[in-house]
PyMOL Python script that loads the backbone (N, CA, C, O; Angstrom):
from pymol import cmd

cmd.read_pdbstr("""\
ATOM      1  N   UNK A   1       0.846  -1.180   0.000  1.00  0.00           N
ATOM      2  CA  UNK A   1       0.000   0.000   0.000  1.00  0.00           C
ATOM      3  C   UNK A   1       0.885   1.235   0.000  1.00  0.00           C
ATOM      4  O   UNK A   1       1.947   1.420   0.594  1.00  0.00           O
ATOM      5  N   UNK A   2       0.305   1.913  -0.681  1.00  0.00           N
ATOM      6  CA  UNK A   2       1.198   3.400  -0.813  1.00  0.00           C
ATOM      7  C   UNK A   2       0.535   4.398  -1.009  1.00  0.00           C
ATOM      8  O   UNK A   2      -0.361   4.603  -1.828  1.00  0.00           O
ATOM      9  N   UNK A   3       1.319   5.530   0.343  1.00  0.00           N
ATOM     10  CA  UNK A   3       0.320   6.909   0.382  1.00  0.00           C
ATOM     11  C   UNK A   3       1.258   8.188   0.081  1.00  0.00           C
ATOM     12  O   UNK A   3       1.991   8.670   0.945  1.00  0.00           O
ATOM     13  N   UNK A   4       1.155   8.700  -1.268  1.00  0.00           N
ATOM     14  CA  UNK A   4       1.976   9.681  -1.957  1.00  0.00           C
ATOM     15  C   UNK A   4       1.687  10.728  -1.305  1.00  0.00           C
ATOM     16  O   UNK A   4       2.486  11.641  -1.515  1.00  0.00           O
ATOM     17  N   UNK A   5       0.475  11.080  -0.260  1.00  0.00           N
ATOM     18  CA  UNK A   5       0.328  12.375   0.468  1.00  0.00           C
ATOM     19  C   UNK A   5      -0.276  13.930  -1.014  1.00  0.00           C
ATOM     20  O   UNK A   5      -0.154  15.153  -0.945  1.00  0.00           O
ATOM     21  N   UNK A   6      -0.799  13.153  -1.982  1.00  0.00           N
ATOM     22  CA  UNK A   6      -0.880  13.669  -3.510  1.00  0.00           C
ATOM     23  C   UNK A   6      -2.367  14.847  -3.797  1.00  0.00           C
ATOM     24  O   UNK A   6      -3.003  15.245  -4.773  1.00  0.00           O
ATOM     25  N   UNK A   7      -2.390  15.070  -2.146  1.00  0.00           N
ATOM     26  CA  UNK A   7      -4.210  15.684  -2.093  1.00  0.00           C
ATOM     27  C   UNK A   7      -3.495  16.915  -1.232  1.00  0.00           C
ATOM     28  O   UNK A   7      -3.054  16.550  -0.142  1.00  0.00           O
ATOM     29  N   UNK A   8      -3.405  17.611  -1.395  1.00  0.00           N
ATOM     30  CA  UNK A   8      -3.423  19.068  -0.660  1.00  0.00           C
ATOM     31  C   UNK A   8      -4.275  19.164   0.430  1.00  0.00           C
ATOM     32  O   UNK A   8      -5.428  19.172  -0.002  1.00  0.00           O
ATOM     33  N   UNK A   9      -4.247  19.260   1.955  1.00  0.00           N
ATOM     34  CA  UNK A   9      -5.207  19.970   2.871  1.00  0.00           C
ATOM     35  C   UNK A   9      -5.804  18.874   3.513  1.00  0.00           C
ATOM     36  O   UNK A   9      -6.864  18.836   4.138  1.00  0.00           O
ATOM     37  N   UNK A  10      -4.638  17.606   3.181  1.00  0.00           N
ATOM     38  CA  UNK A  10      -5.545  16.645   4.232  1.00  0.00           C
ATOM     39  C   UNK A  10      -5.747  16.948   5.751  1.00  0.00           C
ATOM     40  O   UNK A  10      -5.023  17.710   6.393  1.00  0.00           O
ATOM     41  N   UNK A  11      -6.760  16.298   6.222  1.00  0.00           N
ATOM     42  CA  UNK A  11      -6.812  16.640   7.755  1.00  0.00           C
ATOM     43  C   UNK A  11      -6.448  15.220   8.277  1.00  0.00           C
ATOM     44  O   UNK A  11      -7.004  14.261   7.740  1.00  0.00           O
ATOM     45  N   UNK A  12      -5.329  14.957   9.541  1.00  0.00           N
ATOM     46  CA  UNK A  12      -5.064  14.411  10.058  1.00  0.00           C
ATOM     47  C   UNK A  12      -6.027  13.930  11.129  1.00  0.00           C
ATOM     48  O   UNK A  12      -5.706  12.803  11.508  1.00  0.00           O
ATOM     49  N   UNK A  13      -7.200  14.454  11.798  1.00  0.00           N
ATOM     50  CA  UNK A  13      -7.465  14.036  12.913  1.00  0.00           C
ATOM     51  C   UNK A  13      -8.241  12.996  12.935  1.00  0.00           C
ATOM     52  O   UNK A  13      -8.845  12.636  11.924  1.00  0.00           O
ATOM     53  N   UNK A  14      -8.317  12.455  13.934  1.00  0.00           N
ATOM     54  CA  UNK A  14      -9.034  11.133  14.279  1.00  0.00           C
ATOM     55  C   UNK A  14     -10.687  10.906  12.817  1.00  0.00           C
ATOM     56  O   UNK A  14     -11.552  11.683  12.412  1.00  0.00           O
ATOM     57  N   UNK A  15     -10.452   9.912  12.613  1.00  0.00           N
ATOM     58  CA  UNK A  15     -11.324   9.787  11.415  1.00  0.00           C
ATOM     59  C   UNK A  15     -11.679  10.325  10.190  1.00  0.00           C
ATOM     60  O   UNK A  15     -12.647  10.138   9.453  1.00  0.00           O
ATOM     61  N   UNK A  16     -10.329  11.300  10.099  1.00  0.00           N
ATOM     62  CA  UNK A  16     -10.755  12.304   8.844  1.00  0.00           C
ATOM     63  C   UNK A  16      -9.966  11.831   7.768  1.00  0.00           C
ATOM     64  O   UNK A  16     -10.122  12.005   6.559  1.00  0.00           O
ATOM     65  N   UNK A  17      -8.909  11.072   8.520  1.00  0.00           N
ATOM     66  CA  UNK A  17      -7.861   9.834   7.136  1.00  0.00           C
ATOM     67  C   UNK A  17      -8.300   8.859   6.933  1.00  0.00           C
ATOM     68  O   UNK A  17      -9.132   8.168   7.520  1.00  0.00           O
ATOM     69  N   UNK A  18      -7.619   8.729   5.869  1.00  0.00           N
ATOM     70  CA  UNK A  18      -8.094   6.925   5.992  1.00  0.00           C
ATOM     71  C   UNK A  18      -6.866   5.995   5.931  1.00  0.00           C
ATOM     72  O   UNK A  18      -6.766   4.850   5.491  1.00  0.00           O
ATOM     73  N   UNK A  19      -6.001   6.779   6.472  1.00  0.00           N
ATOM     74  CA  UNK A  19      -4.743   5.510   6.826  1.00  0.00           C
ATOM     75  C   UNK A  19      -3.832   6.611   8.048  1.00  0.00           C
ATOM     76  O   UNK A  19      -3.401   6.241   9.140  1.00  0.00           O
ATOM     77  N   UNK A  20      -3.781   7.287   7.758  1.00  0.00           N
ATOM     78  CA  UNK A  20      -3.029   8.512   9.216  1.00  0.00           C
ATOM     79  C   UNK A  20      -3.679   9.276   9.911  1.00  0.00           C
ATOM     80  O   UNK A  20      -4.526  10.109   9.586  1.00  0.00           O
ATOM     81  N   UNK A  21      -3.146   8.897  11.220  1.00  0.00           N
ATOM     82  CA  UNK A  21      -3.926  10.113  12.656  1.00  0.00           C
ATOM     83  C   UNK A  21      -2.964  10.852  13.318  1.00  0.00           C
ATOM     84  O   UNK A  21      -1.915  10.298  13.648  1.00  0.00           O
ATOM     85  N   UNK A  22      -3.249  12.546  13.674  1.00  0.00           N
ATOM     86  CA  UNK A  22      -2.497  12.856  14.403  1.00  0.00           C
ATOM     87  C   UNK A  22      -2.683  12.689  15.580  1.00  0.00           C
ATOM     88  O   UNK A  22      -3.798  12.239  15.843  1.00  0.00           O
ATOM     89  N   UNK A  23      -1.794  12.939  16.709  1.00  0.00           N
ATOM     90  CA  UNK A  23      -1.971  13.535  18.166  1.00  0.00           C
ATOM     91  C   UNK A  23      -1.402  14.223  18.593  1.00  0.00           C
ATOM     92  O   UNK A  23      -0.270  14.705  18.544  1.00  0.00           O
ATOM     93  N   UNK A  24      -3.306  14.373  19.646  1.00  0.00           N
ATOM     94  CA  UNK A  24      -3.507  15.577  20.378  1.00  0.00           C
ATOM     95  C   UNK A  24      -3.020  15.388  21.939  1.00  0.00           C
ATOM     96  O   UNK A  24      -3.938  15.565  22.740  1.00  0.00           O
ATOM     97  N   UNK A  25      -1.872  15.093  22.461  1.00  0.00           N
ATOM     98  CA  UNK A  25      -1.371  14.629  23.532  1.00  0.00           C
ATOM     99  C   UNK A  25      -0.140  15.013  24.282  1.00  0.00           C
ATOM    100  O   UNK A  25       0.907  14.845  23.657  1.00  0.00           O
ATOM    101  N   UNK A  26      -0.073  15.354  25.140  1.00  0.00           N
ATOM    102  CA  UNK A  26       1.506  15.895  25.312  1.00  0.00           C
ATOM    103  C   UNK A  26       2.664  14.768  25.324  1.00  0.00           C
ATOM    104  O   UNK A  26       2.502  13.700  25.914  1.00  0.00           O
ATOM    105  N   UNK A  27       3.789  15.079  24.657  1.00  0.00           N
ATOM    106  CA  UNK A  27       4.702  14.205  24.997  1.00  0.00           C
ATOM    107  C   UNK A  27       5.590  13.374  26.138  1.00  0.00           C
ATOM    108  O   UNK A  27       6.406  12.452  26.133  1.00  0.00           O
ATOM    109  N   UNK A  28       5.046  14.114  26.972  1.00  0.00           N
ATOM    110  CA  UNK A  28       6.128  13.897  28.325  1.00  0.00           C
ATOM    111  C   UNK A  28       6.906  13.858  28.377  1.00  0.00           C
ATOM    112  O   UNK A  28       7.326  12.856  28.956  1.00  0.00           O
ATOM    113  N   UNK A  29       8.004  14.916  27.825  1.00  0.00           N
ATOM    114  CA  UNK A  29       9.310  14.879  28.117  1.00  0.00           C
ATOM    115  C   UNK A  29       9.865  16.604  27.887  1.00  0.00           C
ATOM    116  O   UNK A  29       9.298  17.472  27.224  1.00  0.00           O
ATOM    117  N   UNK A  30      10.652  16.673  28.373  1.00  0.00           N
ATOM    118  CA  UNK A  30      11.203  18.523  28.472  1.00  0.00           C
ATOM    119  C   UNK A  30      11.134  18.984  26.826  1.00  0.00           C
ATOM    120  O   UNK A  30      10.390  19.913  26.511  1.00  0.00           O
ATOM    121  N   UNK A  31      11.959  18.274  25.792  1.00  0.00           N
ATOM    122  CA  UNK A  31      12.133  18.770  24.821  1.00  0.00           C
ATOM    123  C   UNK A  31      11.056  18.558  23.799  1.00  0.00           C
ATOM    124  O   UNK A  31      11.313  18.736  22.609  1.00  0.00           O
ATOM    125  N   UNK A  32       9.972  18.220  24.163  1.00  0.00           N
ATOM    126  CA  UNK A  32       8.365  18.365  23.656  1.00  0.00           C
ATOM    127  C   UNK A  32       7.977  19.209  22.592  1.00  0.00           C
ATOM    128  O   UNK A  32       7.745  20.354  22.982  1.00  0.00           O
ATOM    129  N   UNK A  33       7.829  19.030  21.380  1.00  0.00           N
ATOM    130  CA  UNK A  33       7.107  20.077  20.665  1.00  0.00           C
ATOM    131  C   UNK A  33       5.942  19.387  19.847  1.00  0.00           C
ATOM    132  O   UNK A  33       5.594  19.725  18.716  1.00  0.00           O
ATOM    133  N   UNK A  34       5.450  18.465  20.529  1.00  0.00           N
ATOM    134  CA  UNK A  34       4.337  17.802  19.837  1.00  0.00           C
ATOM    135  C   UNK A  34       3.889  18.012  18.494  1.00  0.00           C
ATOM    136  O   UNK A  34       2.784  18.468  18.200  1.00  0.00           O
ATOM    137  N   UNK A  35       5.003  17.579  17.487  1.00  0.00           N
ATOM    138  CA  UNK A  35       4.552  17.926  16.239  1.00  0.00           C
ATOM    139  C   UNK A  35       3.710  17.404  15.431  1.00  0.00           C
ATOM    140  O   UNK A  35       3.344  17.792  14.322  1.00  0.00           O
ATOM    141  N   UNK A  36       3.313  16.189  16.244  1.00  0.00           N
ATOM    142  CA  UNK A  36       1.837  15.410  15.718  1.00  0.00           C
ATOM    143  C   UNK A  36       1.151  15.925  16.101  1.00  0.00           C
ATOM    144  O   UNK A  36       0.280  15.075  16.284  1.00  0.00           O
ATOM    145  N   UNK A  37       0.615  17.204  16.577  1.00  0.00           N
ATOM    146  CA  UNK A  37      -0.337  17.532  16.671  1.00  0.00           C
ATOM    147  C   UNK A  37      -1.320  17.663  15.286  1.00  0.00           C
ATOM    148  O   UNK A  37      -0.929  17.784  14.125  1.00  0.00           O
ATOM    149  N   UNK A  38      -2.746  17.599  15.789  1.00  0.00           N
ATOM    150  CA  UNK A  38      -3.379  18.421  14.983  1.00  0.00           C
ATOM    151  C   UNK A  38      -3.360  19.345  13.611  1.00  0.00           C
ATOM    152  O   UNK A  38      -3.523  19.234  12.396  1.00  0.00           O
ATOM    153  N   UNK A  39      -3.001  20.483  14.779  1.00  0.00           N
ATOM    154  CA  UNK A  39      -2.654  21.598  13.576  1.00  0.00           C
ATOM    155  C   UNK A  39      -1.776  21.891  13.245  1.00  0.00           C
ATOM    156  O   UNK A  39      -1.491  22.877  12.567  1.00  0.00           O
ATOM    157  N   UNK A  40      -0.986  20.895  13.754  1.00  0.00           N
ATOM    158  CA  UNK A  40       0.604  20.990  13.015  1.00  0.00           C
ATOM    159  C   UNK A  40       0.947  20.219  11.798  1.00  0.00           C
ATOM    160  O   UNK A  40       2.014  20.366  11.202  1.00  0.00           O
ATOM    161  N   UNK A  41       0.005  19.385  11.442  1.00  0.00           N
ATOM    162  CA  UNK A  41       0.411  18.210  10.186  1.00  0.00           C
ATOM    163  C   UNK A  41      -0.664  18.587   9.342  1.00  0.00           C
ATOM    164  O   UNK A  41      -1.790  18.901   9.728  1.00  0.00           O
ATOM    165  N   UNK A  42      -0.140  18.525   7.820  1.00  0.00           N
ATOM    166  CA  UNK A  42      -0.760  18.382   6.895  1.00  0.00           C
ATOM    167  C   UNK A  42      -0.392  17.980   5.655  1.00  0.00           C
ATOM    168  O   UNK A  42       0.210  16.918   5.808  1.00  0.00           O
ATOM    169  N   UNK A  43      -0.434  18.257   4.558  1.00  0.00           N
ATOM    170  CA  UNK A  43      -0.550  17.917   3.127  1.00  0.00           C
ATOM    171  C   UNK A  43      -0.366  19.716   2.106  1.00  0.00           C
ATOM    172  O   UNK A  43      -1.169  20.646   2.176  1.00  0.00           O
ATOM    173  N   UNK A  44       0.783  19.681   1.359  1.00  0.00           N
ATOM    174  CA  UNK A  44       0.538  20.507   0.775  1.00  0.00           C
ATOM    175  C   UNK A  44       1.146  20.983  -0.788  1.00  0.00           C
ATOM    176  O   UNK A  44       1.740  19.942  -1.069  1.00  0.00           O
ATOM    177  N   UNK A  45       1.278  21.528  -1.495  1.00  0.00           N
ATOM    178  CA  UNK A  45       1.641  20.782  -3.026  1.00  0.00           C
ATOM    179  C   UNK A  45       2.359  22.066  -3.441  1.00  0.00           C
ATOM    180  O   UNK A  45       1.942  23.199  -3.200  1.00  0.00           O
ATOM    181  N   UNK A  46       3.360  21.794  -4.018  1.00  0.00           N
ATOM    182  CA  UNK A  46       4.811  23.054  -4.907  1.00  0.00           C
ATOM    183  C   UNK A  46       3.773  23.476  -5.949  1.00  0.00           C
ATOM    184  O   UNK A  46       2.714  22.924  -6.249  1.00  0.00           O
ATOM    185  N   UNK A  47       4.342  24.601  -6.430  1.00  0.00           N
ATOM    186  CA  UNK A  47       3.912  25.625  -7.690  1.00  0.00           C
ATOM    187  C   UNK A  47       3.782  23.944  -8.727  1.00  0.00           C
ATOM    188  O   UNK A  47       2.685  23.518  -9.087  1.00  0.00           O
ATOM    189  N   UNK A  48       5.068  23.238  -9.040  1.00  0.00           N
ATOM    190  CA  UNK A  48       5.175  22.165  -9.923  1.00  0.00           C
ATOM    191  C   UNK A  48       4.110  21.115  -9.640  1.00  0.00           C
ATOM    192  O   UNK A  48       4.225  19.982 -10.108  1.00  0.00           O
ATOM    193  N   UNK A  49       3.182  21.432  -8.960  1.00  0.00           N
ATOM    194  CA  UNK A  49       2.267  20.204  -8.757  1.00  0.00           C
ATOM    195  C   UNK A  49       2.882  18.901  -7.542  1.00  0.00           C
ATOM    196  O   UNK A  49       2.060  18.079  -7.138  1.00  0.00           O
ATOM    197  N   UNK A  50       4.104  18.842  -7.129  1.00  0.00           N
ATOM    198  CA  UNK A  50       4.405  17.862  -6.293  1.00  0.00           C
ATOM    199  C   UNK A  50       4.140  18.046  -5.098  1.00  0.00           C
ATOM    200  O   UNK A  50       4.308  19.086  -4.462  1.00  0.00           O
ATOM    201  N   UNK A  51       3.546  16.658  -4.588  1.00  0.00           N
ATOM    202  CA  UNK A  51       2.902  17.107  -3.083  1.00  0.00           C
ATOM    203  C   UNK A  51       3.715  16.702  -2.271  1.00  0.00           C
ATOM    204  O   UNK A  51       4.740  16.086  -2.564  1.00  0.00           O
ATOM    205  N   UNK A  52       3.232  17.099  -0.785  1.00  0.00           N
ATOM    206  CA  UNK A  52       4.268  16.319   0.367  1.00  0.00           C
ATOM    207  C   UNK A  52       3.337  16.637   1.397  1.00  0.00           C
ATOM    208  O   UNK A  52       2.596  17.619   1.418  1.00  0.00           O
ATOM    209  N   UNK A  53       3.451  15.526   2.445  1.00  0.00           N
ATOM    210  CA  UNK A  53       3.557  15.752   4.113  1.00  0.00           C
ATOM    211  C   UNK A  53       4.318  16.717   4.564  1.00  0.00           C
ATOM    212  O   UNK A  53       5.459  17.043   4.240  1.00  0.00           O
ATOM    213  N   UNK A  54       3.387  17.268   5.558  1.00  0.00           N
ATOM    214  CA  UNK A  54       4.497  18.131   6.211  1.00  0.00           C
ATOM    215  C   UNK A  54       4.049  18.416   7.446  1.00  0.00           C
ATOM    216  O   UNK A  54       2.868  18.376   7.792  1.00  0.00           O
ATOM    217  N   UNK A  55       5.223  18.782   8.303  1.00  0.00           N
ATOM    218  CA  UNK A  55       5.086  19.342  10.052  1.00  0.00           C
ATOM    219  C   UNK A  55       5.129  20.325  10.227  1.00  0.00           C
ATOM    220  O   UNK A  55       6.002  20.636   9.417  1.00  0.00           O
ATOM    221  N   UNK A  56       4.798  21.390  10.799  1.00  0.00           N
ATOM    222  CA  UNK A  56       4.940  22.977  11.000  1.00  0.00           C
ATOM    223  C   UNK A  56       5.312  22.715  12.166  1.00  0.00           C
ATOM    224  O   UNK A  56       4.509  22.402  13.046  1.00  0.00           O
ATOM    225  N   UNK A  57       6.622  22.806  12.358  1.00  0.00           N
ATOM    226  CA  UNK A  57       6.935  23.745  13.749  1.00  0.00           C
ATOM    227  C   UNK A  57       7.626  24.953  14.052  1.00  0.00           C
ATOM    228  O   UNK A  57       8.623  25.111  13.348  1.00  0.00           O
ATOM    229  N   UNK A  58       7.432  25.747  14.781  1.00  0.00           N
ATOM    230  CA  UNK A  58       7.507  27.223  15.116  1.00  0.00           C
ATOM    231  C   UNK A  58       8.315  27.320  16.436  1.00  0.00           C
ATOM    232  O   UNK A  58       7.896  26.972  17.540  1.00  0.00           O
ATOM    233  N   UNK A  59       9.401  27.787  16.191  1.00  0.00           N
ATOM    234  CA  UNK A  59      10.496  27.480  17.393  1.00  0.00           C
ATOM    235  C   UNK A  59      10.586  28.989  17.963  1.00  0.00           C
ATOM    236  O   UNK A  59      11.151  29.774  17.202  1.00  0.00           O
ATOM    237  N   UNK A  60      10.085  29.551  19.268  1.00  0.00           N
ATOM    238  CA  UNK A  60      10.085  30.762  19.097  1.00  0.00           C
ATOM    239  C   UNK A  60      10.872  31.158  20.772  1.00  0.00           C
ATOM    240  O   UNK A  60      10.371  30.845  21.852  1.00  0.00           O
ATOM    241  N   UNK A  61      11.785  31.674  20.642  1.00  0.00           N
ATOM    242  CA  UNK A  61      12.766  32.036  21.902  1.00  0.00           C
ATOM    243  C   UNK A  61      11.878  33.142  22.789  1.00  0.00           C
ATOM    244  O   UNK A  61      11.482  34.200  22.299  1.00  0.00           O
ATOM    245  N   UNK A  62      11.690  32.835  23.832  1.00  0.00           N
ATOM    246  CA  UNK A  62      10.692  33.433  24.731  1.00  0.00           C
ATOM    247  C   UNK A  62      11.508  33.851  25.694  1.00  0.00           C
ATOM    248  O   UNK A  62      12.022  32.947  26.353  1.00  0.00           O
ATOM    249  N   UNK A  63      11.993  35.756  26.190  1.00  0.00           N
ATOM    250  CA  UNK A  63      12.739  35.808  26.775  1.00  0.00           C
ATOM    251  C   UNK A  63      11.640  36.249  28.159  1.00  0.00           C
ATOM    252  O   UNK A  63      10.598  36.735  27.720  1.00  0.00           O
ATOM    253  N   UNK A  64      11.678  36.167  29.794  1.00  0.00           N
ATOM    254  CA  UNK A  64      10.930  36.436  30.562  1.00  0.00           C
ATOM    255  C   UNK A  64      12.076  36.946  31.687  1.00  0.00           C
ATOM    256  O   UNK A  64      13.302  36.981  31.585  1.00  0.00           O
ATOM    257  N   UNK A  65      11.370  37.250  32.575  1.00  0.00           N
ATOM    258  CA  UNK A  65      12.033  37.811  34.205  1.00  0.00           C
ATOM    259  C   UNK A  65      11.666  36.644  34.688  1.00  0.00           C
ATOM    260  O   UNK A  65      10.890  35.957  34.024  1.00  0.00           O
ATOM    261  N   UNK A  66      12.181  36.159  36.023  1.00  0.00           N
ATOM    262  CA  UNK A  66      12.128  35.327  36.661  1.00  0.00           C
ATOM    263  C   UNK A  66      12.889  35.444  38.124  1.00  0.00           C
ATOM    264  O   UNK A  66      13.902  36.140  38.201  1.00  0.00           O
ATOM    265  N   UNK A  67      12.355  34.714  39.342  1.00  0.00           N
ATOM    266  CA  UNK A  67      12.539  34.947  40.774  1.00  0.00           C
ATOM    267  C   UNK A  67      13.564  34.093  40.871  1.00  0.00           C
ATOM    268  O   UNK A  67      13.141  33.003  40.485  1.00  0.00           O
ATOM    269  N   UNK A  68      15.058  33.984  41.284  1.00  0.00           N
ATOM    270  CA  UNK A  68      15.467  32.653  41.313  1.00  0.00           C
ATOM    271  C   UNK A  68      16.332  32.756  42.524  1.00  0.00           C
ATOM    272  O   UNK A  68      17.428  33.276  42.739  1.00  0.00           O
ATOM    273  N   UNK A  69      15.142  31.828  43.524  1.00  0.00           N
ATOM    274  CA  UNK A  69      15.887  32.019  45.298  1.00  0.00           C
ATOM    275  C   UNK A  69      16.907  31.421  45.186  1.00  0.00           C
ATOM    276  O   UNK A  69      17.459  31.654  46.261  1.00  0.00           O
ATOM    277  N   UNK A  70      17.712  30.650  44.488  1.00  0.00           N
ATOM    278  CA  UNK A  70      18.817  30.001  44.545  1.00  0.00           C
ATOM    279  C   UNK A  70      20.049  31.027  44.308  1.00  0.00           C
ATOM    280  O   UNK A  70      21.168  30.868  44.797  1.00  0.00           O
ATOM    281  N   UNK A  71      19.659  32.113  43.470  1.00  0.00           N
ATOM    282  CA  UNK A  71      21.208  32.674  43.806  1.00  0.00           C
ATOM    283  C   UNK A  71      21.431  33.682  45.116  1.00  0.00           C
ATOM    284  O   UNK A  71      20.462  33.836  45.859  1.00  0.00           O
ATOM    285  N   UNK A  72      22.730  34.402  45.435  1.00  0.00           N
ATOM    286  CA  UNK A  72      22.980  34.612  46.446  1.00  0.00           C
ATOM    287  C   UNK A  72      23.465  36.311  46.156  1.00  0.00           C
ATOM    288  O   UNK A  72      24.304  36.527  45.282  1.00  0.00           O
ATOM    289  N   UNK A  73      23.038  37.139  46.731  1.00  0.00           N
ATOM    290  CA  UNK A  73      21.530  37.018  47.443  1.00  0.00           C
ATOM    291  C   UNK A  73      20.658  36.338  45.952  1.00  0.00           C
ATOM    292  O   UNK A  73      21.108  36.103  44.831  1.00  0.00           O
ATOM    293  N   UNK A  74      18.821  36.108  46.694  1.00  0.00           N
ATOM    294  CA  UNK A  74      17.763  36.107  45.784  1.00  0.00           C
ATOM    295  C   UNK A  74      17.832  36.793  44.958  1.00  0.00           C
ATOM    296  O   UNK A  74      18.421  37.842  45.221  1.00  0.00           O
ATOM    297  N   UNK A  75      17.340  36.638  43.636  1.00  0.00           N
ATOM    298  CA  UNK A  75      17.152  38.558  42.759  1.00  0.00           C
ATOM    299  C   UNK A  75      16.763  37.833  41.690  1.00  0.00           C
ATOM    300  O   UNK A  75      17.243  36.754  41.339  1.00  0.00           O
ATOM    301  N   UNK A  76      15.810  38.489  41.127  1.00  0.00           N
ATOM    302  CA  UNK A  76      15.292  38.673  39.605  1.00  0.00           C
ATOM    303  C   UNK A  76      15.871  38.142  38.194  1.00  0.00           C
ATOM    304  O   UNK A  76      16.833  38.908  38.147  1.00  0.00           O
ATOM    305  N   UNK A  77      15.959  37.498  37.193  1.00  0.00           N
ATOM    306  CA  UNK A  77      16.912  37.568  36.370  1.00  0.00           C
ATOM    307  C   UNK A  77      16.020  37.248  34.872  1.00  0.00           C
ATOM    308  O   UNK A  77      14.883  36.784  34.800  1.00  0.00           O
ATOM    309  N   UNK A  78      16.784  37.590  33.910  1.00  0.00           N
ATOM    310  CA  UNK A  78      16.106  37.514  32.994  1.00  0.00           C
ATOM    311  C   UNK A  78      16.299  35.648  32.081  1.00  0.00           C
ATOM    312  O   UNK A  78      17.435  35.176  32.101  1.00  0.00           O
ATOM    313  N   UNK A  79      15.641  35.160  31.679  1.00  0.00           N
ATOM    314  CA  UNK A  79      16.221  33.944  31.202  1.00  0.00           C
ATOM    315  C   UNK A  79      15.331  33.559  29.802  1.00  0.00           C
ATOM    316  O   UNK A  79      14.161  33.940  29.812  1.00  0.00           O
ATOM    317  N   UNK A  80      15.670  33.043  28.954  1.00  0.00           N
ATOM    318  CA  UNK A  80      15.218  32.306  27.518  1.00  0.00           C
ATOM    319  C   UNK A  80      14.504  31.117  27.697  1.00  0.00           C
ATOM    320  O   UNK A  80      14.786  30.502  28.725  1.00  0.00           O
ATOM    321  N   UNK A  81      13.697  30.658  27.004  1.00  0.00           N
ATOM    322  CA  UNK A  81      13.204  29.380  26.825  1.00  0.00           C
ATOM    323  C   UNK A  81      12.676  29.266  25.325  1.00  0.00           C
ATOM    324  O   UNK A  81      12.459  30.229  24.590  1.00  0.00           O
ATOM    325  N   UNK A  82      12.517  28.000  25.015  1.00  0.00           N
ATOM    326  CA  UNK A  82      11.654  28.051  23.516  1.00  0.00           C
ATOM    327  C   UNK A  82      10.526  27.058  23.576  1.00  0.00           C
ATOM    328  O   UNK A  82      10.567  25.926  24.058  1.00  0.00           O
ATOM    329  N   UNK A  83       9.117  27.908  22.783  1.00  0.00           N
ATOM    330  CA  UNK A  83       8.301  27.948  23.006  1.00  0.00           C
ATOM    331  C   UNK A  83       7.973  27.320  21.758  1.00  0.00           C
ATOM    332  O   UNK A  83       8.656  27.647  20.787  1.00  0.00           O
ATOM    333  N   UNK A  84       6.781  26.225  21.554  1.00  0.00           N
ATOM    334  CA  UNK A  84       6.049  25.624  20.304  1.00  0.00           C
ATOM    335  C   UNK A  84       4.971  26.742  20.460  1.00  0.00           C
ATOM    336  O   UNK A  84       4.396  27.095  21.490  1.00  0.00           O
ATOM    337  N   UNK A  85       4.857  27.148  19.361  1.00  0.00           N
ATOM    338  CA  UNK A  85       3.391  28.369  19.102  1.00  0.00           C
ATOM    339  C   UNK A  85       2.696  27.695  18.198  1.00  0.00           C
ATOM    340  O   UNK A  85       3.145  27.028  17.266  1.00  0.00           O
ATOM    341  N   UNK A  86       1.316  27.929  18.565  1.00  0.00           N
ATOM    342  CA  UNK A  86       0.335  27.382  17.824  1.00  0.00           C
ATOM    343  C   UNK A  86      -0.797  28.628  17.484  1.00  0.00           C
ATOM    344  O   UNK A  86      -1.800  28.385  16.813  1.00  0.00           O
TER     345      UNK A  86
END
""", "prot")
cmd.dss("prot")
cmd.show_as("cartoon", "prot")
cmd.util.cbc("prot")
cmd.orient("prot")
């Protein structure tokens, strides 16, 4: 059996394929970006007509303030993280 992915705009979710499902689930683990999600997978086709699967992920550096009693003294600090945006 073979699935060329050859339809533009498939929807992944539960019953809307008829051979692939995404998920809607967290990964459990720190470096998580659940790219099976949902609205992250789809189907989509070049100017040339060739189609493909594809994942959207959105890697976005999130800078914040933060309390951190561990240093000496306590105090404020600024720190990065990266964020999956949906």
């Amino acid at each position: 059996m073979s699935d060329e992915f050859n339809t533009p705009g498939r929807d992944f979710r539960p019953g809307k394929d008829h051979l692939w499902t995404s998920l809607e689930k967290p990964d459990g683990v720190n470096g998580a970006k659940e790219i099976y999600s949902h609205n992250m997978t789809s189907t989509e086709c070049a100017d040339d007509g060739t189609c493909y699967y594809y994942i959207k992920i959105i890697d976005d550096v999130q800078n914040i303030s933060v309390y951190n009693m561990y240093l000496n003294p306590p105090a404020y600090e600024e720190v990065s993280f990266h964020c999956l945006a949906r």
